[in-house]
KOLGU-4560 file (N, C-alpha, C; in nm, 3 decimals, padded with zeros to 5 digits):
<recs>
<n_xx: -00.089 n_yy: 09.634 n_zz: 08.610 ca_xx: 00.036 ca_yy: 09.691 ca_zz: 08.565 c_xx: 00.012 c_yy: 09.763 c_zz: 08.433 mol: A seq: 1 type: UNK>
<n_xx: 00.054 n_yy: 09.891 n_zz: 08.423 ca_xx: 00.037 ca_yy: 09.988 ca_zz: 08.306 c_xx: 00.151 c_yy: 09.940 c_zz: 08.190 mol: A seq: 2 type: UNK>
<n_xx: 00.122 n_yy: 09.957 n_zz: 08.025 ca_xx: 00.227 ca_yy: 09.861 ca_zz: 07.970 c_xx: 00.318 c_yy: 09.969 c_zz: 07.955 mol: A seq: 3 type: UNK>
<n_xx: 00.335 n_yy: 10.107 n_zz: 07.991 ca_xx: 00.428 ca_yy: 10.143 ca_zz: 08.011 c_xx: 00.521 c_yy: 10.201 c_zz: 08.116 mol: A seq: 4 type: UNK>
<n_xx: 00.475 n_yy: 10.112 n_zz: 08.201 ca_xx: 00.519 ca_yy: 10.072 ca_zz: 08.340 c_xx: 00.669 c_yy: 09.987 c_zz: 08.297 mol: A seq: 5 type: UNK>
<n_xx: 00.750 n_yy: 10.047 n_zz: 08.200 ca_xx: 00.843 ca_yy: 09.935 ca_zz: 08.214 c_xx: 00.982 c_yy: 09.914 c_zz: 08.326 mol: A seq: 6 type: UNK>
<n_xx: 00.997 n_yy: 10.011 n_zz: 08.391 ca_xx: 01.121 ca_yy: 09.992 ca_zz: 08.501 c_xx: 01.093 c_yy: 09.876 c_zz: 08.613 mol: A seq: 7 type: UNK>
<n_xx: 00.923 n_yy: 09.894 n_zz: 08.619 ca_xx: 00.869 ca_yy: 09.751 ca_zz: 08.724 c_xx: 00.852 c_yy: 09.645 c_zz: 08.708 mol: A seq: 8 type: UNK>
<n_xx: 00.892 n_yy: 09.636 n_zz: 08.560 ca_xx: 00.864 ca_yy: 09.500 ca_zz: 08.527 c_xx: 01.028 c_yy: 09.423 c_zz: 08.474 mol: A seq: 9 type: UNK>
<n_xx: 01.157 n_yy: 09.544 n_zz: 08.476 ca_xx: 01.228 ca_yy: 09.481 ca_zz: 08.449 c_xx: 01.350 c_yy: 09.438 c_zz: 08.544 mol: A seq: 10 type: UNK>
<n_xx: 01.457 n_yy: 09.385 n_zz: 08.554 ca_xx: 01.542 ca_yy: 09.367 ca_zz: 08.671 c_xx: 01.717 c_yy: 09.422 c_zz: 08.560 mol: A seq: 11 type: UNK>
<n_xx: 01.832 n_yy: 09.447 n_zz: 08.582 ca_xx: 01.898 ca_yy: 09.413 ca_zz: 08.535 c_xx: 02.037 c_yy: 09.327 c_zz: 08.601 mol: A seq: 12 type: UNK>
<n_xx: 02.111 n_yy: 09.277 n_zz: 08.499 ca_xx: 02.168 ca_yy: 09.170 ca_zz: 08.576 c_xx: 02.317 c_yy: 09.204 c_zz: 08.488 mol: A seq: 13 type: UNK>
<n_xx: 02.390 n_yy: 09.199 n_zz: 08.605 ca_xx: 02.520 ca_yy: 09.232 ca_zz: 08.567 c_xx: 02.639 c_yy: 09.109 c_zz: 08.587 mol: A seq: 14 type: UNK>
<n_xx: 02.740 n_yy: 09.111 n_zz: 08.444 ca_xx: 02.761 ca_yy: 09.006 ca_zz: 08.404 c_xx: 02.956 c_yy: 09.021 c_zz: 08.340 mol: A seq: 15 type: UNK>
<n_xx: 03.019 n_yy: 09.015 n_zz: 08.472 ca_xx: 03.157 ca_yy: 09.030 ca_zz: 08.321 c_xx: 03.166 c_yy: 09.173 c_zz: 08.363 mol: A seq: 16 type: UNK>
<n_xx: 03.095 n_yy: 09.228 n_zz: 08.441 ca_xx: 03.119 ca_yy: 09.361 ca_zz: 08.442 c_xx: 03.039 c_yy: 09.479 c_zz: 08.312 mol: A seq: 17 type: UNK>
<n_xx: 02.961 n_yy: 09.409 n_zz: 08.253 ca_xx: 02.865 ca_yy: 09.472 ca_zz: 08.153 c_xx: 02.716 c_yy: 09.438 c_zz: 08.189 mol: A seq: 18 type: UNK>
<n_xx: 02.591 n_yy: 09.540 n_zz: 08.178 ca_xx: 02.469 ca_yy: 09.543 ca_zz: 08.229 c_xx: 02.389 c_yy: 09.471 c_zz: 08.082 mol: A seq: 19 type: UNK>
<n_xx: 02.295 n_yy: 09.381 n_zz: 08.121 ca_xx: 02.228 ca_yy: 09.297 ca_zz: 07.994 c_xx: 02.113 c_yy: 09.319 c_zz: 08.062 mol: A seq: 20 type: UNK>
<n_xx: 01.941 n_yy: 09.414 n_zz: 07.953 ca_xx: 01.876 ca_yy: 09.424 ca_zz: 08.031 c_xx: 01.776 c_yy: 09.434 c_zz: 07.899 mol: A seq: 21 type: UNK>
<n_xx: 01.619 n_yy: 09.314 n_zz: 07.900 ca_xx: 01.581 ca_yy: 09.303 ca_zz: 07.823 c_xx: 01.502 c_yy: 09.454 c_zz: 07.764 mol: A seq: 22 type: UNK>
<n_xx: 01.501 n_yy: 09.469 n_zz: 07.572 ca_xx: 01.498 ca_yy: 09.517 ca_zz: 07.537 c_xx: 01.334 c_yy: 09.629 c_zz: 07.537 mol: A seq: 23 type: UNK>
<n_xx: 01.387 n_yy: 09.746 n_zz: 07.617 ca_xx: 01.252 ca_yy: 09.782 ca_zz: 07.657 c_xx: 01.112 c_yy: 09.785 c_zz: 07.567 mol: A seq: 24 type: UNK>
<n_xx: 01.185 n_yy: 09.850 n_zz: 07.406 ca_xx: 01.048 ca_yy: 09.835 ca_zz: 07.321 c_xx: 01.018 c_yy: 09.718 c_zz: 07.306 mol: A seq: 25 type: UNK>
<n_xx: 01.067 n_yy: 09.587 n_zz: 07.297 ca_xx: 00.998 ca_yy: 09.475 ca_zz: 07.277 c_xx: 00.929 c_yy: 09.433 c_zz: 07.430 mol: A seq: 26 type: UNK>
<n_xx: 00.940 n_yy: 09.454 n_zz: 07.530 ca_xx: 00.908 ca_yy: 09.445 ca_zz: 07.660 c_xx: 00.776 c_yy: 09.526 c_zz: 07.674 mol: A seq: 27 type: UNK>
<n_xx: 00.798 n_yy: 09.645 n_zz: 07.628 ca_xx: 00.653 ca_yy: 09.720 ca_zz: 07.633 c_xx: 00.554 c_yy: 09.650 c_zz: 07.540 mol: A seq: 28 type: UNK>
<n_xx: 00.576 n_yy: 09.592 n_zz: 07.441 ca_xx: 00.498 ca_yy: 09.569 ca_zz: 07.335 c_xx: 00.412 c_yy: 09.413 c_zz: 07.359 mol: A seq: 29 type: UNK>
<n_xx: 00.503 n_yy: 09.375 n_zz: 07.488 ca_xx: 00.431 ca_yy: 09.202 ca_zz: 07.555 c_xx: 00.341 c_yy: 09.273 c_zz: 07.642 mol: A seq: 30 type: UNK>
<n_xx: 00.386 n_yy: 09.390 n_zz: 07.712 ca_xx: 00.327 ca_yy: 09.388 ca_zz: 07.785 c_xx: 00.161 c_yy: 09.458 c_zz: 07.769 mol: A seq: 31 type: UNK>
<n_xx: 00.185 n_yy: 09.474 n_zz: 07.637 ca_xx: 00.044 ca_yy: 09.543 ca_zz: 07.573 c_xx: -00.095 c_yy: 09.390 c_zz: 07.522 mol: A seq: 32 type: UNK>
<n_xx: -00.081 n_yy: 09.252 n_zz: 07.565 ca_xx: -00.146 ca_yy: 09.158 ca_zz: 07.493 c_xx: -00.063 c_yy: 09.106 c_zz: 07.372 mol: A seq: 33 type: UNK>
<n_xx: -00.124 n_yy: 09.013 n_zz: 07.399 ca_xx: -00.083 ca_yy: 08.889 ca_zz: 07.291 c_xx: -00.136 c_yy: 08.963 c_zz: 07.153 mol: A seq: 34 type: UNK>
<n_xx: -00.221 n_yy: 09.027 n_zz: 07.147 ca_xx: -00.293 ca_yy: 09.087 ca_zz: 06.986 c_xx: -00.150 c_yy: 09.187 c_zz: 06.993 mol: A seq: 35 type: UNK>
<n_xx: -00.199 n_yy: 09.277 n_zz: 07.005 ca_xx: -00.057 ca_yy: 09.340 ca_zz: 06.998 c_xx: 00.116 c_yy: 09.306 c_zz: 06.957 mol: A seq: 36 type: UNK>
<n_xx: 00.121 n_yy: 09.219 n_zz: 07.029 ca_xx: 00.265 ca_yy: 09.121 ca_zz: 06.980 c_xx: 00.288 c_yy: 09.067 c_zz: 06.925 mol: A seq: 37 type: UNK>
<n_xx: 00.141 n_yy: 08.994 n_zz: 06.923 ca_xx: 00.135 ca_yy: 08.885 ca_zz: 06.748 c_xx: 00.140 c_yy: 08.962 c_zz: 06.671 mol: A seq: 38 type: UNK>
<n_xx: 00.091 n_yy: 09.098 n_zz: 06.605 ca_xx: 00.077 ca_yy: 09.138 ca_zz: 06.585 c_xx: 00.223 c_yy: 09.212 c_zz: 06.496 mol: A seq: 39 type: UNK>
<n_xx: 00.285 n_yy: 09.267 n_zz: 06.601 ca_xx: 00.393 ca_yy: 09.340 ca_zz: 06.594 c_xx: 00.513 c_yy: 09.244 c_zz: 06.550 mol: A seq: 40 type: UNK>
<n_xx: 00.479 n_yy: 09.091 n_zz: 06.532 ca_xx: 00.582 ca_yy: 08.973 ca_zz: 06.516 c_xx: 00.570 c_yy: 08.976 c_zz: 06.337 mol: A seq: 41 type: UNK>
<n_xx: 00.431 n_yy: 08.963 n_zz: 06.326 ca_xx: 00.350 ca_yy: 08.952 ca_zz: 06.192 c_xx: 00.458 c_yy: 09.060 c_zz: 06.131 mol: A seq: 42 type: UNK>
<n_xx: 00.459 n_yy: 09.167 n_zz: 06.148 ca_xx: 00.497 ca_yy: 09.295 ca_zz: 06.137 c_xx: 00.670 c_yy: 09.300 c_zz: 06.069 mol: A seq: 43 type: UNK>
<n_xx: 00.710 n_yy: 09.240 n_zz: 06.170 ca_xx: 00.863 ca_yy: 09.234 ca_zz: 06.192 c_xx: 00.920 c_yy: 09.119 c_zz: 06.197 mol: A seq: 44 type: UNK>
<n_xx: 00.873 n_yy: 08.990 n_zz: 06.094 ca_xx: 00.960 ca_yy: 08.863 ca_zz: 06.141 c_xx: 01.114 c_yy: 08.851 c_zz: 06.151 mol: A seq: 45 type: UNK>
<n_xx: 01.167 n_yy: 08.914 n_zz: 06.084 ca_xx: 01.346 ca_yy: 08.914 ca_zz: 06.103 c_xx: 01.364 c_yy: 08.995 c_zz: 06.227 mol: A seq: 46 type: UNK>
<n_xx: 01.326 n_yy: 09.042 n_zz: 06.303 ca_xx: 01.377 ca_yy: 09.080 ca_zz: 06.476 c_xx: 01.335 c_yy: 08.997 c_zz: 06.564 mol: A seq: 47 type: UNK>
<n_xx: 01.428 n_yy: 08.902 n_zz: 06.621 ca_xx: 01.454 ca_yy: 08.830 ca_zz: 06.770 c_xx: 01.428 c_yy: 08.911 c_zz: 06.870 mol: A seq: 48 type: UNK>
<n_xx: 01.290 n_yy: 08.893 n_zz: 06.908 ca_xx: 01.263 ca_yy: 08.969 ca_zz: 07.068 c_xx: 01.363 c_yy: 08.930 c_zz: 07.151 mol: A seq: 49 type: UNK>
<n_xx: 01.437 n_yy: 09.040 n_zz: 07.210 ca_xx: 01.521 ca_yy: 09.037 ca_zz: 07.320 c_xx: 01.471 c_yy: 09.088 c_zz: 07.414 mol: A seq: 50 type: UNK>
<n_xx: 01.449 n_yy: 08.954 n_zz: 07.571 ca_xx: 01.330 ca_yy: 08.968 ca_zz: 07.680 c_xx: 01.456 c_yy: 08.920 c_zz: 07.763 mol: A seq: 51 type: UNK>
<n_xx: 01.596 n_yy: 08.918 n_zz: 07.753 ca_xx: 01.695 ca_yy: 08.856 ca_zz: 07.830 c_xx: 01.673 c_yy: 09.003 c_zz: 07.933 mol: A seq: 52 type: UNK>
<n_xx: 01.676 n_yy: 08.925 n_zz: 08.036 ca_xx: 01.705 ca_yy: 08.924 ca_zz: 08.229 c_xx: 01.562 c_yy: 09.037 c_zz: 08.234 mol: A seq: 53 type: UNK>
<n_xx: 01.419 n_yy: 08.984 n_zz: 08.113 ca_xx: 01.318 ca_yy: 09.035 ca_zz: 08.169 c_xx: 01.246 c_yy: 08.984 c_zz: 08.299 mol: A seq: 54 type: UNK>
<n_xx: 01.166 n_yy: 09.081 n_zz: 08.405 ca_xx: 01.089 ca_yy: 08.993 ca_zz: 08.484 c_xx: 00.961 c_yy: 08.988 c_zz: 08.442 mol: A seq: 55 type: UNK>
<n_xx: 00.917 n_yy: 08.890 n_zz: 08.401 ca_xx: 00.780 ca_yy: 08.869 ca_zz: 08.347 c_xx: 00.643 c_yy: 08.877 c_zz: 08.417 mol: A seq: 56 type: UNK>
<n_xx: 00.632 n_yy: 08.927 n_zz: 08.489 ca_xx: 00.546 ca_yy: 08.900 ca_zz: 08.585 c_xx: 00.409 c_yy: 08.964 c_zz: 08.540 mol: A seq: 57 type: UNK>
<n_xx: 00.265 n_yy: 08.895 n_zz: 08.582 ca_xx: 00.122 ca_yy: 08.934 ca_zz: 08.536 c_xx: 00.121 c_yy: 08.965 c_zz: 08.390 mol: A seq: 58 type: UNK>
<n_xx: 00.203 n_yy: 08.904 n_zz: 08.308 ca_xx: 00.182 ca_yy: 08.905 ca_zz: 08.146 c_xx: 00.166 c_yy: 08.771 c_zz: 08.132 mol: A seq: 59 type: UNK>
<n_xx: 00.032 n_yy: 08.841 n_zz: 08.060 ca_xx: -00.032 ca_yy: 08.688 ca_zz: 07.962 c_xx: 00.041 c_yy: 08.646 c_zz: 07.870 mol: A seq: 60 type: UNK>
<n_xx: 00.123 n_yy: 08.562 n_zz: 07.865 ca_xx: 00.176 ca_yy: 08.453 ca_zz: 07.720 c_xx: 00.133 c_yy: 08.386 c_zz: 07.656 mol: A seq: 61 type: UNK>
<n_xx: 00.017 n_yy: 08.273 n_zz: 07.699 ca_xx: -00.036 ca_yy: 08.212 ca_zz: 07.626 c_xx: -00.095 c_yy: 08.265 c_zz: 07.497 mol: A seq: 62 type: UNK>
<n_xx: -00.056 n_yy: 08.187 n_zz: 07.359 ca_xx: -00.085 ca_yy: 08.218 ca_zz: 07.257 c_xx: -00.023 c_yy: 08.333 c_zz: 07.204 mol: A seq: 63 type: UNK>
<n_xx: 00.078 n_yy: 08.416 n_zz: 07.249 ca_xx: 00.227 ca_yy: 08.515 ca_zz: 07.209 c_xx: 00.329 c_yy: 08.427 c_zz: 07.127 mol: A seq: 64 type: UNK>
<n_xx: 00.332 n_yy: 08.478 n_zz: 07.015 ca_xx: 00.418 ca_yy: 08.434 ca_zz: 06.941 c_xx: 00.574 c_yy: 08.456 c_zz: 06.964 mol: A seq: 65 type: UNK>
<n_xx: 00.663 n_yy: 08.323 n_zz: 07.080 ca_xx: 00.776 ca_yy: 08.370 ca_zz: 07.129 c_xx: 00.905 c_yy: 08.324 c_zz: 07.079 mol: A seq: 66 type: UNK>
<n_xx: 00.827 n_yy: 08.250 n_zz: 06.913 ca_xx: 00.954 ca_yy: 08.185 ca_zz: 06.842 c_xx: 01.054 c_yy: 08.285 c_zz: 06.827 mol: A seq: 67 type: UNK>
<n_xx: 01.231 n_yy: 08.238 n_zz: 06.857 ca_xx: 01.301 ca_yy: 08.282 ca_zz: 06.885 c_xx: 01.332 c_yy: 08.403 c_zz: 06.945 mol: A seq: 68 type: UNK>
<n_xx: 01.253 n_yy: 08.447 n_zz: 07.049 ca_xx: 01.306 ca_yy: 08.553 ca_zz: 07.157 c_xx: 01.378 c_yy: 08.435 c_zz: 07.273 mol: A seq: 69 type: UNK>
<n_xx: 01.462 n_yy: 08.564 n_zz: 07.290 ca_xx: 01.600 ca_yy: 08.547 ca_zz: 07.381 c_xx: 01.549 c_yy: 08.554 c_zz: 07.498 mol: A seq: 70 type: UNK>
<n_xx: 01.545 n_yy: 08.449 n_zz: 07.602 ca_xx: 01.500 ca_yy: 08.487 ca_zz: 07.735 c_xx: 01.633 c_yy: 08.464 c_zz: 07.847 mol: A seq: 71 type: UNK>
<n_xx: 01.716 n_yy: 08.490 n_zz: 07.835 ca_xx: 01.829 ca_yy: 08.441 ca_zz: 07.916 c_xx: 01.801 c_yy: 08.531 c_zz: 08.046 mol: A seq: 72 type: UNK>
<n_xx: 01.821 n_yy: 08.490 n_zz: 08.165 ca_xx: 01.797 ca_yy: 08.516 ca_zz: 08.312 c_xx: 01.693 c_yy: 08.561 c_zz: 08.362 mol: A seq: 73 type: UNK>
<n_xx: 01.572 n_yy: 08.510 n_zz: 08.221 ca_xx: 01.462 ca_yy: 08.571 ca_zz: 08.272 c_xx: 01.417 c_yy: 08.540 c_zz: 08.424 mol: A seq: 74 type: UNK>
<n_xx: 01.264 n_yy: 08.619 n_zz: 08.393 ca_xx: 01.206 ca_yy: 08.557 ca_zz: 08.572 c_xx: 01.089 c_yy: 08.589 c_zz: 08.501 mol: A seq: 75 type: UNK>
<n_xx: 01.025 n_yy: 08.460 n_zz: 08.586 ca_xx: 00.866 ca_yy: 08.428 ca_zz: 08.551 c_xx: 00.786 c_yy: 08.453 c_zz: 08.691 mol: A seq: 76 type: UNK>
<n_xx: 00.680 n_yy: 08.505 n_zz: 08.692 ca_xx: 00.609 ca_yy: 08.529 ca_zz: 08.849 c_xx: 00.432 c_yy: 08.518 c_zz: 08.784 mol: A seq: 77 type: UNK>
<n_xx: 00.390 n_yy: 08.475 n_zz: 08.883 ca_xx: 00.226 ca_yy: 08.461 ca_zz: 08.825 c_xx: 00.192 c_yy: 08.561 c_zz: 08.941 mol: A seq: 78 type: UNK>
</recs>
């Protein structure tokens, strides 16, 4: 998966009648490695990655720094 492949990696989910769909630059930026994100966390500690109603799929997490990102309706796929 290319990390800026992001339409395939995301789903959106409609709620109340309003679309909630995780936040693409932080989505591209997981999907670039854990160096990268740690990285970009280091960078930016006052922004809450918003990954709500991401689909996670073939991204490495282990060792991604995911203190307080929002994962609400995510989806996980190996």
């Amino acid at each position: 998966m290319h990390a800026n492949d992001i339409q395939g990696c995301m789903i959106a989910m409609t709620n109340g009648g309003t679309t909630s769909m995780a936040n693409q630059e932080h989505l591209a930026l997981l999907q670039q490695g854990v160096e990268a994100w740690n990285s970009w966390r280091r960078e930016h500690p006052q922004i809450k990655p918003d990954l709500d109603h991401a689909l996670l799929e073939n991204i490495y997490l282990s060792n991604s720094n995911l203190s307080g990102a929002s994962f609400r309706g995510r989806i996980f796929r190996t």
